[in-house]
C-alpha positions as CSV (number, residue, x, y, z in Angstrom):
1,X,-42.8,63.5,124.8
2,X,-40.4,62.2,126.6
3,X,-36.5,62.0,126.2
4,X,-35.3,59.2,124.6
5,X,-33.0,57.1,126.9
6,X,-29.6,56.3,126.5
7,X,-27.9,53.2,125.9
8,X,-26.9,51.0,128.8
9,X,-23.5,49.7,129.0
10,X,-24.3,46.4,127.6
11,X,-25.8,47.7,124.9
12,X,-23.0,50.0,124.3
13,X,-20.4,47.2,124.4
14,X,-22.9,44.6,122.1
15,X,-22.8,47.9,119.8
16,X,-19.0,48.5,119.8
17,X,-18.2,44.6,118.8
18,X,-21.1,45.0,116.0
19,X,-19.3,48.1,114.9
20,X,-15.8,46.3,114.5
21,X,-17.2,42.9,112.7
22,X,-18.8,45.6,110.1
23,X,-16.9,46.4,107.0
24,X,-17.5,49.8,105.9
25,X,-18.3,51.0,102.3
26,X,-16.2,53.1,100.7
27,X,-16.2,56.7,102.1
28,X,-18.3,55.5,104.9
29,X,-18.0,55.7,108.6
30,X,-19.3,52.9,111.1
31,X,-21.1,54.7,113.6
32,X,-19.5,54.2,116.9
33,X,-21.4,53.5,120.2
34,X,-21.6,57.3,121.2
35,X,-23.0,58.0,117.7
36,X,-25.4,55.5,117.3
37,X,-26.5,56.7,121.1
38,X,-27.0,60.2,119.5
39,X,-28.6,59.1,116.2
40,X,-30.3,55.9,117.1
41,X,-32.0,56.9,120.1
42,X,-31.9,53.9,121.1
43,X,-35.6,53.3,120.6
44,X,-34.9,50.2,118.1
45,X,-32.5,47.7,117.6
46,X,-29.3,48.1,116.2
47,X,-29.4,48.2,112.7
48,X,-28.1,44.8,110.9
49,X,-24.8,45.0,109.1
50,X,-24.7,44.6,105.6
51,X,-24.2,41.0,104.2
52,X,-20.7,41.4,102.6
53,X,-20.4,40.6,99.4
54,X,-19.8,37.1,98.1
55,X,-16.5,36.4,96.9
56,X,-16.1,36.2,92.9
57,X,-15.6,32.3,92.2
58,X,-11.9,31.7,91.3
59,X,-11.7,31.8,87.4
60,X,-11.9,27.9,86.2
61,X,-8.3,27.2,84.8
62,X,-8.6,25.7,81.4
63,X,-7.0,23.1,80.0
64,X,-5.9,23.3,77.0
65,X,-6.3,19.7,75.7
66,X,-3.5,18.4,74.6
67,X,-3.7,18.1,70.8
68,X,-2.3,14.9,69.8
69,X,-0.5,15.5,67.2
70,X,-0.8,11.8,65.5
71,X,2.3,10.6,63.3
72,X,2.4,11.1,60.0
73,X,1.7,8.3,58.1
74,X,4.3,6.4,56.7
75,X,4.0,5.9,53.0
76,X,3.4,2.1,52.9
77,X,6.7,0.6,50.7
78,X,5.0,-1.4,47.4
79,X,4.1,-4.4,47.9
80,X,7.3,-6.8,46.5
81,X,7.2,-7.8,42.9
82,X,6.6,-11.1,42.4
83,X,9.2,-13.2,41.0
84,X,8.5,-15.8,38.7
85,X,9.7,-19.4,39.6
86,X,13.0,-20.2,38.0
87,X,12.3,-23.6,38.5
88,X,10.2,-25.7,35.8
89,X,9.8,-29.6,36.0
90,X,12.6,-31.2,33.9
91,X,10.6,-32.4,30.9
92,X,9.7,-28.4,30.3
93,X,13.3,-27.3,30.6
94,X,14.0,-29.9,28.0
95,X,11.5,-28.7,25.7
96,X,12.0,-25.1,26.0
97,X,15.9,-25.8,25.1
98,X,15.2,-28.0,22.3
99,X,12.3,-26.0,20.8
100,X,10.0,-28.8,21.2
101,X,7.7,-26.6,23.4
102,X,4.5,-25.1,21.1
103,X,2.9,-22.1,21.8
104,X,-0.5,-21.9,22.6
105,X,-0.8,-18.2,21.8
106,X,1.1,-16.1,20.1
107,X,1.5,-12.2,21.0
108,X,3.6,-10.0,18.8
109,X,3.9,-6.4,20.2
110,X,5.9,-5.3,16.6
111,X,4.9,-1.7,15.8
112,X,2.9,-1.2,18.9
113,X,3.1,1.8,21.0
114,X,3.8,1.1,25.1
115,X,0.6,1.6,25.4
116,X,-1.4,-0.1,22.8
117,X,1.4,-3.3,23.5
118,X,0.3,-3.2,27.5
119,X,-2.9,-3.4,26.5
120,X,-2.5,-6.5,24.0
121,X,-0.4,-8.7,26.3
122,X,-3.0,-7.9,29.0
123,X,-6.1,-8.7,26.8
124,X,-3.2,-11.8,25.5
125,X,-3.2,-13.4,29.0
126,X,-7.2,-12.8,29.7
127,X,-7.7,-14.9,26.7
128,X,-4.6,-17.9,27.1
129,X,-5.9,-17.7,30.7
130,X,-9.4,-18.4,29.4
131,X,-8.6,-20.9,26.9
132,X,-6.4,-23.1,29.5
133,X,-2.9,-22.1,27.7
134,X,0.0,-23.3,29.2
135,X,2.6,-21.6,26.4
136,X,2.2,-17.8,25.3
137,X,5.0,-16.6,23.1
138,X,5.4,-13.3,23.0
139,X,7.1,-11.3,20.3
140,X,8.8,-8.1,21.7
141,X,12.0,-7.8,19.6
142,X,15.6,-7.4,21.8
143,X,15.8,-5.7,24.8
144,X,18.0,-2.2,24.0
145,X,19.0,0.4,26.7
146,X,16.8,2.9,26.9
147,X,16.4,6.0,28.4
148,X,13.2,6.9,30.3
149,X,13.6,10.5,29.5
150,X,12.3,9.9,26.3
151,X,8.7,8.7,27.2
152,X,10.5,5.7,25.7
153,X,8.7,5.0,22.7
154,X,12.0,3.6,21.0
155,X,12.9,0.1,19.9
156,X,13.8,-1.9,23.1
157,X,11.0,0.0,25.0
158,X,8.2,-2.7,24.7
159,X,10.6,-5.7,25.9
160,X,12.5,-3.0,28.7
161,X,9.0,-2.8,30.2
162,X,7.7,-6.1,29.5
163,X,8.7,-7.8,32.8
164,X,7.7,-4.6,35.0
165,X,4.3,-5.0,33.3
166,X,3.8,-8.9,34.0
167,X,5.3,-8.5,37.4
168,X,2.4,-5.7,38.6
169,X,-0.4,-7.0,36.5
170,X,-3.1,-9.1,37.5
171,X,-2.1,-12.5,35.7
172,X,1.1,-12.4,38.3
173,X,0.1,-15.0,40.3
174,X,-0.8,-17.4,36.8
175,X,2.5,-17.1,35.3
176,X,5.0,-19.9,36.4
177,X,8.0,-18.8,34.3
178,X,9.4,-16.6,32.0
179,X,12.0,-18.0,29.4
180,X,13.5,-16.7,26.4
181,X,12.2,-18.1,23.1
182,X,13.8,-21.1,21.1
183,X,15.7,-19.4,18.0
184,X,12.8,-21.3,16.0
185,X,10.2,-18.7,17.8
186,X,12.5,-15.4,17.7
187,X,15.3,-16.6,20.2
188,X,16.6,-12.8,22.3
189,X,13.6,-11.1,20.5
190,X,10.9,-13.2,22.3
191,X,9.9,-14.8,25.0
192,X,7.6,-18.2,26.4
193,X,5.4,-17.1,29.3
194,X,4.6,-20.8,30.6
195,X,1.1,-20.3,32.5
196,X,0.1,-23.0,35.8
197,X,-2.1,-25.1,35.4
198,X,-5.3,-23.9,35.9
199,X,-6.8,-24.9,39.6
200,X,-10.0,-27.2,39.9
């Protein structure tokens, strides 16, 4: 068998830059050209250099998505209370201040509770409404100060609320006036509600 031959000094040199491109592992040594003339033999090609090892992607940044912090709400204000026409044709001012005006309906909230007499001047106007009234009178006895500490259930309560509860009820809109009663029809205790005219 013969000796294996050594390497010629291109081959040396084509090993020394392979040897220099190569990264070595950890606690590895590239061969050189004189060792890889002693171990290789030279019989074979030079043995290819490991593929390094791809780079780890560069971590994705996230985004934190901007939270939109929306505004809060704002508390709608109440819709504005609808004020009832101070203005009447002439010929009703004359007849409300004469007492020549009759009632069409007549409500008296006497002895009623503030609930019970909400719920009879409401039922009151579904029915005048109905019946094409122009004139309710309604009987509330004299407005008194009151305080609302007291779930005000005492005289004066009814007639205190009385133009709150017209103001925010669904008849609103029917109501053309309110006018304190003829003395014939209560006077300071009562009042007319004069309706409009129904439409059509």
């Amino acid at each position: 068998m013969s000796a294996p031959r050594g390497l010629s000094p291109e081959e040396r040199a084509a090993w020394a830059r392979l040897a220099e491109s190569v990264t070595p592992l950890a606690g590895r040594k590239v061969p050189g050209a004189d060792e890889g003339e002693r171990e290789g033999g030279g019989t074979g090609p030079p043995l290819p250099a490991p593929s390094p090892k791809p780079a780890p992607p560069p971590a994705r940044t996230r985004r934190r998505a901007a939270v939109s912090q929306s505004p809060r709400p704002v508390p709608a204000s109440p819709a504005p209370r609808p004020r009832f026409s101070s203005e009447l044709a002439s010929h009703w001012n004359r007849r409300i201040k004469t007492g020549r005006v009759t009632p069409d309906l007549t409500l008296d909230l006497h002895g009623h509770t503030l609930d019970a007499a909400h719920a009879r001047i409401m039922g009151g106007l579904d029915q005048a409404r109905a019946m094409g009234a122009r004139v309710v009178l309604v009987v509330a006895g004299r407005e008194r100060p009151v305080d609302p500490a007291d779930r005000m259930e005492r005289r004066g309560a009814i007639r205190a609320k009385l133009l709150d509860w017209l103001a925010a009820s669904r008849h609103a809109d029917a109501i053309a006036a309110v006018r304190r009663a003829h003395v014939r029809h209560g006077g300071e205790g009562a009042l007319y509600l004069v309706l409009k005219r129904p439409a059509g």
